[in-house]
N, C-alpha and C positions, 0 to 999 in steps of 0.2 A: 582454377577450381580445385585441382589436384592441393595446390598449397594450400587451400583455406581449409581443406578436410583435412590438416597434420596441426594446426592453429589450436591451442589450447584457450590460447587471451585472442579476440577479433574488437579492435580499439576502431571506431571510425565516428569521432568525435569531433563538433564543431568545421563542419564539412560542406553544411547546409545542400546535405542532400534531400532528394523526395525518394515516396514509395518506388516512383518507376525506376529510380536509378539503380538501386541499389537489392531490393526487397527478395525479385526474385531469384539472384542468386543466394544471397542468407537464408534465403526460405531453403534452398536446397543444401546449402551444408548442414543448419540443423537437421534435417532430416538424415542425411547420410554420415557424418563425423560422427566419429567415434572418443574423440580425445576433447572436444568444444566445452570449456567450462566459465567463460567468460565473453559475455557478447558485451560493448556499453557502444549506445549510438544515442551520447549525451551531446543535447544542443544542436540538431538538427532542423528538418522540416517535414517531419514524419507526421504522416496519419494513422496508419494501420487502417484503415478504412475498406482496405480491400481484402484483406483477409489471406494474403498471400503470408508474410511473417509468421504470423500467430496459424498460419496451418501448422510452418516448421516448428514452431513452438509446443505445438500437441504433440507433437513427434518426436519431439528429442528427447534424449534416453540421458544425457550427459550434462547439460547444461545447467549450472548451478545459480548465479549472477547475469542479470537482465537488466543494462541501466537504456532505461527509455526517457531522460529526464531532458526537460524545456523541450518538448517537440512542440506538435500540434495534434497530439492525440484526438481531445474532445470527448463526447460523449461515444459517437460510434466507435471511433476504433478502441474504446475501453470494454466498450459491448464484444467487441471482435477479440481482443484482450485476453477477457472475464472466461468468453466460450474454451480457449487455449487450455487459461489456469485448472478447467475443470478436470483436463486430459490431461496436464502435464504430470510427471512421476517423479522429475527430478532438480527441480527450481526450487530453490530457498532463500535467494534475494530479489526483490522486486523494486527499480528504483519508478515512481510514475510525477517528481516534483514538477511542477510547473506547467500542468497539461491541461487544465482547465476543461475538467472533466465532470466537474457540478455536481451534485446530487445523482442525476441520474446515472453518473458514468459509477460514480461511489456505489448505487444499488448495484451496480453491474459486477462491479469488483467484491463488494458483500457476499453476492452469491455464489460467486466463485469457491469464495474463502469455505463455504457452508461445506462444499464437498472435498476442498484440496488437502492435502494430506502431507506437503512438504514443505511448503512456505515457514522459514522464520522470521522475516524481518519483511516490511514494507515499507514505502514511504508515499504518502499521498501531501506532502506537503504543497500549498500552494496549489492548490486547485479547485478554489471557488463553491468548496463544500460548507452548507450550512446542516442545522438539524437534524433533517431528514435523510441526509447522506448518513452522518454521523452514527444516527439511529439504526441504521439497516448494518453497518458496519460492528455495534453493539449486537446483536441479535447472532448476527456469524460468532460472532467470539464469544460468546453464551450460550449458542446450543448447537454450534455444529461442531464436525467429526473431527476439523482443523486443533490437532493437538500439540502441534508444534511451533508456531508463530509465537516468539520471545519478543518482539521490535514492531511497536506501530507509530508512525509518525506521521500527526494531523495537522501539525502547525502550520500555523499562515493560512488557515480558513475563516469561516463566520462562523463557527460554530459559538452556539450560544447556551445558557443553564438547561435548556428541553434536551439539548445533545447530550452536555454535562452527563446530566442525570440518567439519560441511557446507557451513557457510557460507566457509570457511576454501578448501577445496577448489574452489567455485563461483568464487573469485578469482582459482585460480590459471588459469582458461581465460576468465572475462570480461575485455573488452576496453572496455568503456563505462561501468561503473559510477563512479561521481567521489566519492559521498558514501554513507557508511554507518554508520548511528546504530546501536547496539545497548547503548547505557547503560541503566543499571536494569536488570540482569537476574542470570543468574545464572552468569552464565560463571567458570570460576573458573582455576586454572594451564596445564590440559592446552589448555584452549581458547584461552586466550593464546598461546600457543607455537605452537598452529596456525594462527594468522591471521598470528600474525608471519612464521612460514616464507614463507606464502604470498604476504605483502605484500614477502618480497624478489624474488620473480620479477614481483607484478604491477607495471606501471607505470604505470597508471590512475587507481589510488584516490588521492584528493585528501587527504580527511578523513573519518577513524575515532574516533566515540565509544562509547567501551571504559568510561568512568565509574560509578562506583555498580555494580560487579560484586562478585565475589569473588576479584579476583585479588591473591595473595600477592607475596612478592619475588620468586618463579621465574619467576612470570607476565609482572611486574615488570620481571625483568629481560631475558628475552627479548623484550617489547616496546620495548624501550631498544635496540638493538640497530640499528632499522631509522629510528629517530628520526634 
């Protein structure tokens, strides 16, 4: 225990651990380390369901880098998650790819975003988010306090032109976002055309992946436009 509170990087990757094996001691060095700036417990068999983690997570003072990517998150433990991010001070990467966290785990993490105040980058790739997720995700990044998140990455969901367009709309009043992945999904002309309108007013966005959708030449060609 003593070592893991001098650990700056804690790697325990593809390990196919569970919550029980492992959780509740991380739960206690985040709370107690001083120097912890790297947790990744990528490719496990995590839930976070219990809420042990994500206590230490509201409590750590140091920790910058958080990869939770291809567990078995799901819905609750992103609920469990979302409750952390509201209390954390000092997180600015979030990896959550492959957790299959739907819509409702996506509202979970939205609201999170509404109050958190250090996140720059996220990744919700691959997690079974359509619309509605997409939409609550727009609304965070449109009118909450979160004024530092540069990095959103959606790709490899459903999202489709009603997402688009939320998301389309969330541009035209964000002021900090720089990078926005939404490749692999299912956007198709109407939602082209909305991000493009939008991307002539903003002046922020850096880089947009729009790839592997469904957009035709209208899509096509209103994207062209702003190139």
């Amino acid at each position: 225990m003593e070592d893991l509170n001098q650990e700056k990087e804690i790697r325990l990757e593809k390990r196919d651990v569970t919550d029980q094996d492992i959780l509740p001691l991380l739960s206690k060095v985040l709370k107690e380390s001083k120097v912890l700036e790297l947790l990744s417990l990528h490719e496990n068999r995590l839930t976070l369901a219990n809420g042990q983690l994500t206590s230490g997570l509201a409590a750590s003072t140091t920790l910058r880098e958080f990869d939770l990517a291809d567990n078995q998150i799901g819905v609750q433990g992103a609920e469990q998650l979302a409750e952390a991010l509201k209390k954390n001070k000092s997180l600015t990467a979030l990896r959550l790819v492959g957790n299959k966290i739907g819509d409702e785990g996506s509202k979970a993490i939205a609201a999170a975003l509404v109050v958190n105040t250090t996140l720059q980058q996220i990744s919700l790739c691959d997690n079974l988010m359509c619309n509605l997720g997409a939409a609550r995700l727009a609304d965070a990044i449109r009118l909450g306090n979160n004024k530092t998140l540069l990095r959103l990455d959606l790709s490899c969901n459903n999202i489709g032109d009603g997402g688009a367009e939320k998301l389309a709309n969330a541009l035209l009043q964000n002021t900090t976002l720089r990078e926005l992945n939404l490749g692999s999904n299912q956007i198709g002309d109407e939602g082209a055309e909305a991000i493009s309108n939008a991307l002539v007013k903003n002046v922020c966005l850096r880089k947009l992946w729009l790839n592997s959708n469904s957009i035709d030449d209208d899509g096509a060609l209103s994207l062209g436009v702003i190139i």
